[in-house]
Biopython code that builds the backbone (N, CA, C, O; Angstrom):
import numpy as np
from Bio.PDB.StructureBuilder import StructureBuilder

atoms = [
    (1, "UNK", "N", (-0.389, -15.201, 4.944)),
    (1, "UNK", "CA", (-0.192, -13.972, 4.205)),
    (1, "UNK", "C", (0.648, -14.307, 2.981)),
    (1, "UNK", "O", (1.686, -14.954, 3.123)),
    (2, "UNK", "N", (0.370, -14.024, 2.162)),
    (2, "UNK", "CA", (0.547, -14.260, 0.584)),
    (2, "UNK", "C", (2.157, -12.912, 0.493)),
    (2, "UNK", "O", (2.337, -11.823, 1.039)),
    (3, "UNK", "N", (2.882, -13.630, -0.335)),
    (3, "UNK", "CA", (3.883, -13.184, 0.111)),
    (3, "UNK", "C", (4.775, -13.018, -1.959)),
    (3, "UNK", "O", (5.906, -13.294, -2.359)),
    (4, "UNK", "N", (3.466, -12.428, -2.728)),
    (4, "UNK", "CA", (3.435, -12.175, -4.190)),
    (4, "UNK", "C", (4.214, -10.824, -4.249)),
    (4, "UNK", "O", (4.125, -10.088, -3.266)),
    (5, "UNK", "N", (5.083, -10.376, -5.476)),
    (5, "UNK", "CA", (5.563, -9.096, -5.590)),
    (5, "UNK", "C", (4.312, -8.431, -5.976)),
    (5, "UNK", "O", (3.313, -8.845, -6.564)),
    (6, "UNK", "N", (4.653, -7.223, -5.458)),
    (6, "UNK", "CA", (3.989, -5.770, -5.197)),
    (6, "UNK", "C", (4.323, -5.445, -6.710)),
    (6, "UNK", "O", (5.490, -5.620, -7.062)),
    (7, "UNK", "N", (3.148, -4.860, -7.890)),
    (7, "UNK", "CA", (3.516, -4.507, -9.060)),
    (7, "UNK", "C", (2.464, -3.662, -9.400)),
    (7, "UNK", "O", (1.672, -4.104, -10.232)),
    (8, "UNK", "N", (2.251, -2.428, -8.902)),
    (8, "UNK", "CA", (1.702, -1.430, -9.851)),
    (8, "UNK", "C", (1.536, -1.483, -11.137)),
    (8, "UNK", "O", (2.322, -1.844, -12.013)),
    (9, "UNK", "N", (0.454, -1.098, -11.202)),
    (9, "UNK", "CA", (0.445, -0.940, -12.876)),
    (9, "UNK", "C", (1.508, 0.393, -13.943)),
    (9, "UNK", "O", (2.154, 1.276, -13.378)),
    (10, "UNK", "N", (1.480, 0.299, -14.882)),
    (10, "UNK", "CA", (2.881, 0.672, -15.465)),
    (10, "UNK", "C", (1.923, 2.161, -15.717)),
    (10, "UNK", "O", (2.635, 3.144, -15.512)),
    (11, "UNK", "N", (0.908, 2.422, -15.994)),
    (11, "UNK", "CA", (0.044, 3.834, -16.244)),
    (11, "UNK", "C", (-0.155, 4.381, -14.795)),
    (11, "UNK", "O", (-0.852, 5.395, -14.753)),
    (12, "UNK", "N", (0.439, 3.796, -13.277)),
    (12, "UNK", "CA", (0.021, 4.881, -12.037)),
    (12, "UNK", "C", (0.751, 5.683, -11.823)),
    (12, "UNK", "O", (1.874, 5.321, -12.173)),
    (13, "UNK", "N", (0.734, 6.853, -11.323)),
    (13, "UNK", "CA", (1.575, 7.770, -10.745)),
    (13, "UNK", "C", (1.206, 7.612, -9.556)),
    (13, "UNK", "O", (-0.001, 7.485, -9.347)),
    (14, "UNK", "N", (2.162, 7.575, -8.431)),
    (14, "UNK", "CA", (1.966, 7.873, -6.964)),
    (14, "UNK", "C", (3.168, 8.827, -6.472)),
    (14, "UNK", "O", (4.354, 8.842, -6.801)),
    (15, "UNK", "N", (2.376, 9.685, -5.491)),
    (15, "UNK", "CA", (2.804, 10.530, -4.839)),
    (15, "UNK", "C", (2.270, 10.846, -3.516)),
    (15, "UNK", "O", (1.158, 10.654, -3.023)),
    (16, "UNK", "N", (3.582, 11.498, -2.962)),
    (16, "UNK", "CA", (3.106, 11.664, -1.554)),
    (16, "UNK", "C", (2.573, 13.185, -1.552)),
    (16, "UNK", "O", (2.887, 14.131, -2.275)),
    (17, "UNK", "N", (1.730, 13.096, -0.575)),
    (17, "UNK", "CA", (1.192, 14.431, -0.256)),
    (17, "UNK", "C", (0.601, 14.691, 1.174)),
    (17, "UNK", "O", (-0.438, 14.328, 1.726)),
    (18, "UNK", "N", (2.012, 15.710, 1.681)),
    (18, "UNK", "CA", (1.566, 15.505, 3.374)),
    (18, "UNK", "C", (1.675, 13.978, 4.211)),
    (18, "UNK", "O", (2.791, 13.517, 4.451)),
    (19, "UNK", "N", (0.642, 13.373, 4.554)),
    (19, "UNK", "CA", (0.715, 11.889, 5.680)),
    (19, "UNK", "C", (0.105, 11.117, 4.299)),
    (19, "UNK", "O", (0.214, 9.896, 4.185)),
    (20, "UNK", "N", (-0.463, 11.843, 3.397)),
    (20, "UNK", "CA", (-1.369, 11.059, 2.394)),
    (20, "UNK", "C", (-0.155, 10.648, 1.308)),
    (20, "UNK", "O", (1.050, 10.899, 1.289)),
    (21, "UNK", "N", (-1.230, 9.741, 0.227)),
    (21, "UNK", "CA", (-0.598, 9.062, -0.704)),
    (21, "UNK", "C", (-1.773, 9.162, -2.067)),
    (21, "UNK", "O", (-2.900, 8.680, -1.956)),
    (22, "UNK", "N", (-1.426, 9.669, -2.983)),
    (22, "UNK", "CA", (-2.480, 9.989, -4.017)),
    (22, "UNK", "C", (-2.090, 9.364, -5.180)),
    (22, "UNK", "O", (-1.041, 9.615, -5.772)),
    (23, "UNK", "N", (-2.649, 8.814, -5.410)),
    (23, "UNK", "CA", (-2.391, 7.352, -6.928)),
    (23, "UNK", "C", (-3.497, 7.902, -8.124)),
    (23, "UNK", "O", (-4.675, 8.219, -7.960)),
    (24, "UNK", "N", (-2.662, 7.897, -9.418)),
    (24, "UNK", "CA", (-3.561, 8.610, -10.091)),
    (24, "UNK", "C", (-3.416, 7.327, -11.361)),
    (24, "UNK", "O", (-2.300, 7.018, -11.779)),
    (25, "UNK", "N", (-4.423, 6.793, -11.778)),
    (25, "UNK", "CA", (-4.536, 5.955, -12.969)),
    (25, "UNK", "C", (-4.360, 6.642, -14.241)),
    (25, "UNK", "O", (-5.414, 6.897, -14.824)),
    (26, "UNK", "N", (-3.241, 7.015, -14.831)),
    (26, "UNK", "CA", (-3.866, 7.734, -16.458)),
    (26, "UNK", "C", (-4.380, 7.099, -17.051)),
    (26, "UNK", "O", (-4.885, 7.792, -17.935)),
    (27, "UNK", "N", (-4.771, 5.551, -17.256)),
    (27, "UNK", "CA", (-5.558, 5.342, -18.320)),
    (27, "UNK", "C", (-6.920, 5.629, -17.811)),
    (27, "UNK", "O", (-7.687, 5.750, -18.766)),
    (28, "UNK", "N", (-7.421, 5.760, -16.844)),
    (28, "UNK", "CA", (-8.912, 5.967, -16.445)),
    (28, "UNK", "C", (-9.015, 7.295, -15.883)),
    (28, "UNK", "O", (-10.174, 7.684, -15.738)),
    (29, "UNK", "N", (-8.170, 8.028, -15.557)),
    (29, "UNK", "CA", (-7.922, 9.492, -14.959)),
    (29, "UNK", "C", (-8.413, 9.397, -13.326)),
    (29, "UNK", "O", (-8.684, 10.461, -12.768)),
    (30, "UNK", "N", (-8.506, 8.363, -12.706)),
    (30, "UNK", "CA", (-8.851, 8.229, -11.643)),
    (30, "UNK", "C", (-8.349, 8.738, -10.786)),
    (30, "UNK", "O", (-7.170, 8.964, -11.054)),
    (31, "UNK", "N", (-8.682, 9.114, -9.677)),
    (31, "UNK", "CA", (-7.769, 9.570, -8.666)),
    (31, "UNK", "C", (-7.862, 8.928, -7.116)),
    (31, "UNK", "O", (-8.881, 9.104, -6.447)),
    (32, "UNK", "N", (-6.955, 8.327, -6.707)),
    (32, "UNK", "CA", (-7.467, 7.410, -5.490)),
    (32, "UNK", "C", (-6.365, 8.198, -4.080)),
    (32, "UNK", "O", (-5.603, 9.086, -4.463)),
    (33, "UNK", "N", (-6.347, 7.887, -2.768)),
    (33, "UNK", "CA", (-6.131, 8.923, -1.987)),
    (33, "UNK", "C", (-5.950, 7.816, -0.733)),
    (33, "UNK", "O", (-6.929, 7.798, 0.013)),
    (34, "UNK", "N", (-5.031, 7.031, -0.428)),
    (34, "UNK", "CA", (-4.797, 6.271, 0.580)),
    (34, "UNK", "C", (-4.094, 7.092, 2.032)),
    (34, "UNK", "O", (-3.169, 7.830, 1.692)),
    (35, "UNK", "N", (-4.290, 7.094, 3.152)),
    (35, "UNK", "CA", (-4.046, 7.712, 4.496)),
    (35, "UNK", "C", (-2.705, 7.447, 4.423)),
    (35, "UNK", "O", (-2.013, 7.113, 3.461)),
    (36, "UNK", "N", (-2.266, 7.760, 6.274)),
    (36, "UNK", "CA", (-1.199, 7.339, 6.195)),
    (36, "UNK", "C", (-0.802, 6.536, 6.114)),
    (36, "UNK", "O", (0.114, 6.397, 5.303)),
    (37, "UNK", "N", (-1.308, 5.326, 7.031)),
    (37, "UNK", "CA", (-0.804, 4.304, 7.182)),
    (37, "UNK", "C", (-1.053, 3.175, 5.697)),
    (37, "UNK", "O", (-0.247, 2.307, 5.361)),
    (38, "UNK", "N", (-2.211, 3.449, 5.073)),
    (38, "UNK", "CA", (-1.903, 3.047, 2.932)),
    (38, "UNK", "C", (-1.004, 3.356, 2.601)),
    (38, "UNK", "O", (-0.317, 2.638, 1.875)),
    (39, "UNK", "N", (-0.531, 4.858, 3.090)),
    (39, "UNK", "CA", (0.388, 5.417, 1.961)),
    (39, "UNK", "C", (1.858, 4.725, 2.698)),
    (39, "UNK", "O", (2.790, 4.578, 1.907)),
    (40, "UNK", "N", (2.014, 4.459, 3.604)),
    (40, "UNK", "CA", (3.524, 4.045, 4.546)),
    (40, "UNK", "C", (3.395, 2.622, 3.915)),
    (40, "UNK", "O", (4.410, 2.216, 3.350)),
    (41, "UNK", "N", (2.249, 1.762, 3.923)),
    (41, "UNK", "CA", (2.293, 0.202, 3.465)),
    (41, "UNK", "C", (2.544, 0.141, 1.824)),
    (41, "UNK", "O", (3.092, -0.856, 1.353)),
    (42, "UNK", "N", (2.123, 1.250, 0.960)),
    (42, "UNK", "CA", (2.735, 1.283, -0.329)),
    (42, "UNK", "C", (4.006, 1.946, -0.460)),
    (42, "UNK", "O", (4.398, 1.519, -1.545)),
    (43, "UNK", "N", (5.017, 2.837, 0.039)),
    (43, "UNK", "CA", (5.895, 2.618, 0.100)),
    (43, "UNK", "C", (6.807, 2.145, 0.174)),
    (43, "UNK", "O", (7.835, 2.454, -0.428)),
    (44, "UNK", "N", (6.557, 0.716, 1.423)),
    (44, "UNK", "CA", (7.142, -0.142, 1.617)),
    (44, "UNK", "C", (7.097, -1.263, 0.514)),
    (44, "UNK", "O", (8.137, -1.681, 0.005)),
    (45, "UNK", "N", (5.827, -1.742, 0.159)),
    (45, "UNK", "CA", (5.494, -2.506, -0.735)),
    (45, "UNK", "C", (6.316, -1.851, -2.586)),
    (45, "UNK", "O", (6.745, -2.485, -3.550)),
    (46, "UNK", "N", (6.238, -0.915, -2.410)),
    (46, "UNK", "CA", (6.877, -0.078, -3.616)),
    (46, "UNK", "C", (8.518, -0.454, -3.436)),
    (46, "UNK", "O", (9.219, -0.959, -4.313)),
    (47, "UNK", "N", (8.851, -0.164, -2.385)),
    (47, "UNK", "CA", (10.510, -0.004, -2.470)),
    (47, "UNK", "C", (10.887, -1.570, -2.508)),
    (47, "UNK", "O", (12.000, -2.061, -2.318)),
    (48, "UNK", "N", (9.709, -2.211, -2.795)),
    (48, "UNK", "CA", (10.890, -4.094, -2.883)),
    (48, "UNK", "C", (10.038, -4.673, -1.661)),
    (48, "UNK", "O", (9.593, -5.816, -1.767)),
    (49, "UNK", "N", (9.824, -4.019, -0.650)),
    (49, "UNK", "CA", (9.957, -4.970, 0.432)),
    (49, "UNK", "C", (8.755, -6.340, 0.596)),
    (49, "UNK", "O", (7.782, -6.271, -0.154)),
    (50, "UNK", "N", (8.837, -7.479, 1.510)),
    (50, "UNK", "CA", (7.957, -7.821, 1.002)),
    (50, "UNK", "C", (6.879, -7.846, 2.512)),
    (50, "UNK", "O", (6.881, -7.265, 3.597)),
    (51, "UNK", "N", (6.138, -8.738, 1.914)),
    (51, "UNK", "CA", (4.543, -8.294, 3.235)),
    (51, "UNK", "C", (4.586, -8.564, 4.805)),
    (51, "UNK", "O", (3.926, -8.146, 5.757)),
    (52, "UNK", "N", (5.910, -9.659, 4.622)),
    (52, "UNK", "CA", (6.425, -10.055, 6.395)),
    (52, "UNK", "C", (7.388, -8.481, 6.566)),
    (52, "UNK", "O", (7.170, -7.825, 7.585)),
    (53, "UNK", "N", (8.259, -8.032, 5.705)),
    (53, "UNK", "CA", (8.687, -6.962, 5.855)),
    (53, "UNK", "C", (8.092, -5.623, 6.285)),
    (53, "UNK", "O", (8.456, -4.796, 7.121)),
    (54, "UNK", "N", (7.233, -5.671, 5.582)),
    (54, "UNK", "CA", (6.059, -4.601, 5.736)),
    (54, "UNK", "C", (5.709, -4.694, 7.234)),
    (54, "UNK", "O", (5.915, -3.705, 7.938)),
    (55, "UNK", "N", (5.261, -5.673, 7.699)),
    (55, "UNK", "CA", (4.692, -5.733, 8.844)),
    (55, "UNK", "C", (5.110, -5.515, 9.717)),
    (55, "UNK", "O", (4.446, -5.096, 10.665)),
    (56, "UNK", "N", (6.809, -5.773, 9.776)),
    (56, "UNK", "CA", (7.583, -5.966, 10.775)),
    (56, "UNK", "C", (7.765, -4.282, 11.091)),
    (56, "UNK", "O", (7.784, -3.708, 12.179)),
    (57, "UNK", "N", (7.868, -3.825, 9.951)),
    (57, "UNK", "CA", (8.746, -2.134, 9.375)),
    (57, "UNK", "C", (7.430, -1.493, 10.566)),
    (57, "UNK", "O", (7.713, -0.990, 11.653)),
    (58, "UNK", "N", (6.001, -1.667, 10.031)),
    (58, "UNK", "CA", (4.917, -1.338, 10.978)),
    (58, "UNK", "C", (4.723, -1.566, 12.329)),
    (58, "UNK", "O", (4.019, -0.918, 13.105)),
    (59, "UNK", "N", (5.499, -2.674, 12.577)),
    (59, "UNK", "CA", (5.291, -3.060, 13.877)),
    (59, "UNK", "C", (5.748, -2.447, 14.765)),
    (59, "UNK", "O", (5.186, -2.437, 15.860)),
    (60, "UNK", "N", (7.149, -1.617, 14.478)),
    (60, "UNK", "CA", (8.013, -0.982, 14.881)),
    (60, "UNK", "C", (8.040, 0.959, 14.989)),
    (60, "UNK", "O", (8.704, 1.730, 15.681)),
    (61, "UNK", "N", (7.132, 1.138, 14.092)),
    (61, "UNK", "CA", (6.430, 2.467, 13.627)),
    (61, "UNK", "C", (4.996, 2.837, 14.538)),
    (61, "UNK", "O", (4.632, 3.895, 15.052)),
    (62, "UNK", "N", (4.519, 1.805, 14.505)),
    (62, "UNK", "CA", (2.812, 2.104, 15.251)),
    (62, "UNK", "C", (2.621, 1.234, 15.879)),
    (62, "UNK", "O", (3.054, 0.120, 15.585)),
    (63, "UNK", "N", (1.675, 1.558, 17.293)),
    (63, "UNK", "CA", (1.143, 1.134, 18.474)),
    (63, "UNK", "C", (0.203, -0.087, 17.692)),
    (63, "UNK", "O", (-0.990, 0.204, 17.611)),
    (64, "UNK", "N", (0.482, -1.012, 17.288)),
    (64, "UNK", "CA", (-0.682, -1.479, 16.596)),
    (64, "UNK", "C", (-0.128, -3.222, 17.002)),
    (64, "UNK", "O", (1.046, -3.525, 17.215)),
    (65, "UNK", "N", (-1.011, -3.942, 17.023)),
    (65, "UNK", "CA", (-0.361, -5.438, 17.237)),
    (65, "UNK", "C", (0.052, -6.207, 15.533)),
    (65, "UNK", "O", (-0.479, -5.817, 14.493)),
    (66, "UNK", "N", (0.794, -7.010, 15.582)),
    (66, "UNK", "CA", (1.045, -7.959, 14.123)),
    (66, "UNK", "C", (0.115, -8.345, 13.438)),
    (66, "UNK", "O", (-0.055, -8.297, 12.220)),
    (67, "UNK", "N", (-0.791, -8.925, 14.630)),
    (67, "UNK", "CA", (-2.289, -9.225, 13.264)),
    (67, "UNK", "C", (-3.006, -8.361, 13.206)),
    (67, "UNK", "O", (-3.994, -8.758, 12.589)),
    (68, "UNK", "N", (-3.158, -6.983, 13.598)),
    (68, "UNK", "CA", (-3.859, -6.059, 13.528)),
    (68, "UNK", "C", (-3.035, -5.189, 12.124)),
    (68, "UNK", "O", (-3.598, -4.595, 11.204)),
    (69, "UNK", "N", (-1.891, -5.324, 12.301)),
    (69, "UNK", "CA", (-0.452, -4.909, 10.862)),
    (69, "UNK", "C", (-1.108, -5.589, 9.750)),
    (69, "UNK", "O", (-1.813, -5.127, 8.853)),
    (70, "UNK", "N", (-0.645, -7.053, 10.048)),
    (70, "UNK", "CA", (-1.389, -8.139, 8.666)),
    (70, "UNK", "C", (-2.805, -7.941, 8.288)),
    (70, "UNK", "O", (-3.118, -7.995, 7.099)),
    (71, "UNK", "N", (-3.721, -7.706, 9.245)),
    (71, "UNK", "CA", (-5.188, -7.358, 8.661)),
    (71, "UNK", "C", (-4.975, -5.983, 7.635)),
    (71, "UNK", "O", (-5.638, -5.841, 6.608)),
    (72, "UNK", "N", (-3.953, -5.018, 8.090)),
    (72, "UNK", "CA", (-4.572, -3.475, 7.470)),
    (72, "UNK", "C", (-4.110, -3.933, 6.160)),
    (72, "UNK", "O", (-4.730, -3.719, 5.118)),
    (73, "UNK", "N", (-2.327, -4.960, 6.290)),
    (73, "UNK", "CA", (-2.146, -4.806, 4.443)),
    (73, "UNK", "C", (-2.785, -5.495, 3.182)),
    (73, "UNK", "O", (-2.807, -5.351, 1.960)),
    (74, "UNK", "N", (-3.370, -6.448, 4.302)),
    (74, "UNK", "CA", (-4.204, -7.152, 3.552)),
    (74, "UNK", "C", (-5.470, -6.279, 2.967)),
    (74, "UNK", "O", (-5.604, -5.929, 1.794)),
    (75, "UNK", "N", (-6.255, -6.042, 3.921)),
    (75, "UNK", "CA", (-7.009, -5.196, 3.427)),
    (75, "UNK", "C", (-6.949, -4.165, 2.191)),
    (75, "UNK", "O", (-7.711, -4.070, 1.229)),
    (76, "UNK", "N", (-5.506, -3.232, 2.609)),
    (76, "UNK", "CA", (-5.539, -2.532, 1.475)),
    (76, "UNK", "C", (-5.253, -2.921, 0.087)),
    (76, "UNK", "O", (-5.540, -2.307, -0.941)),
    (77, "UNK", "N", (-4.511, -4.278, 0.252)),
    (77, "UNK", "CA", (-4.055, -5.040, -1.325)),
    (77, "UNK", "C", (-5.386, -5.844, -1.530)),
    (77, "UNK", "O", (-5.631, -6.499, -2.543)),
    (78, "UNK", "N", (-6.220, -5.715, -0.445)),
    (78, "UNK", "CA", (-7.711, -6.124, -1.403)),
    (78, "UNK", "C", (-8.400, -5.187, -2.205)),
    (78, "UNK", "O", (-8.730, -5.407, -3.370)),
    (79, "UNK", "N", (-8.650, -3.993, -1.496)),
    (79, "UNK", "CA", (-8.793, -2.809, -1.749)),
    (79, "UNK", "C", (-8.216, -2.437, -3.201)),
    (79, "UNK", "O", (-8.868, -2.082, -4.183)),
    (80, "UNK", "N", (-6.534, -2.645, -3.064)),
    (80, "UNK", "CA", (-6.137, -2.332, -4.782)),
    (80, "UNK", "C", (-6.605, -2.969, -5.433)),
    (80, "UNK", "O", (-7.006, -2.358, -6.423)),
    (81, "UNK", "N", (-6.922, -4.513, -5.456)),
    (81, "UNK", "CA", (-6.749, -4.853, -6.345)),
    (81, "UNK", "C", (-8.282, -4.637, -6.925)),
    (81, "UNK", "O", (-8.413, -4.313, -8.105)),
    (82, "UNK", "N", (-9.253, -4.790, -6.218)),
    (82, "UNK", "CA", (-10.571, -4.411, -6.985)),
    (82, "UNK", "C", (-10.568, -3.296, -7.606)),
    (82, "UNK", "O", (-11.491, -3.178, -8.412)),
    (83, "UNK", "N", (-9.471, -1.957, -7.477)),
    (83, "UNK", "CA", (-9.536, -1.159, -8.455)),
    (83, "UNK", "C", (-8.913, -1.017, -9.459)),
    (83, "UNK", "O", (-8.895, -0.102, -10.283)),
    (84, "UNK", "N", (-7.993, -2.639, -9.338)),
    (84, "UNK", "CA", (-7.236, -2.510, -10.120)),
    (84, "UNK", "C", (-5.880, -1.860, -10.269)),
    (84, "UNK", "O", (-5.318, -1.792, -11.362)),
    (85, "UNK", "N", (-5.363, -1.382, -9.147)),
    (85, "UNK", "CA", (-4.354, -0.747, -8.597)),
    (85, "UNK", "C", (-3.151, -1.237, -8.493)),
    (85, "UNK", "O", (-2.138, -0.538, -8.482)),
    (86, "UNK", "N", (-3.179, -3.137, -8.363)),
    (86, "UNK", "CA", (-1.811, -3.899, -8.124)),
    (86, "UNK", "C", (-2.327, -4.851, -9.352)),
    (86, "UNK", "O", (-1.632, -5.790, -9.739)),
]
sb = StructureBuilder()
sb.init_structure("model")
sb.init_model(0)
sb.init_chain("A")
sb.init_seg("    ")
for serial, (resi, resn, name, xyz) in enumerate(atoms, 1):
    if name == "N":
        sb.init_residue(resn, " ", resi, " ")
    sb.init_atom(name, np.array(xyz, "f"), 0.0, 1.0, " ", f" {name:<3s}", serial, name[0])
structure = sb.get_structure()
């Protein structure tokens, strides 16, 4: 697990809404809409922490195993980044 700072782009807005997490691109007006558990792994990833952190923070939060943790953040920082999100 790749262990790179977390860097939004400088045009996103994110916000929480409810369990959700809604990321809005102004330069493309996009609007993207990550669950809870996106929106809890960008938080974390937002406030500094880094991806062993993340996992651990999850591990401790949800019924879920470590590599089942490491698969979701991975996933979703694949996810950003094809939209361009990180």
């Amino acid at each position: 697990m790749s262990d790179a700072p977390f860097t939004p782009p400088s045009d996103l807005i994110a916000r929480r809404v409810g369990d959700t997490m809604v990321l809005i691109r102004l330069n493309t007006n996009r609007i993207y809409e990550l669950n809870a558990t996106g929106a809890r792994i960008w938080e974390l990833l937002n406030a500094g922490q880094t991806r062993v952190q993340v996992a651990e923070a999850l591990s401790a939060e949800f019924d879920a195993s470590r590599d089942e943790i490491q698969t979701a953040i991975e996933a979703l920082l694949d996810s950003l980044r094809e939209q361009g999100l990180t």
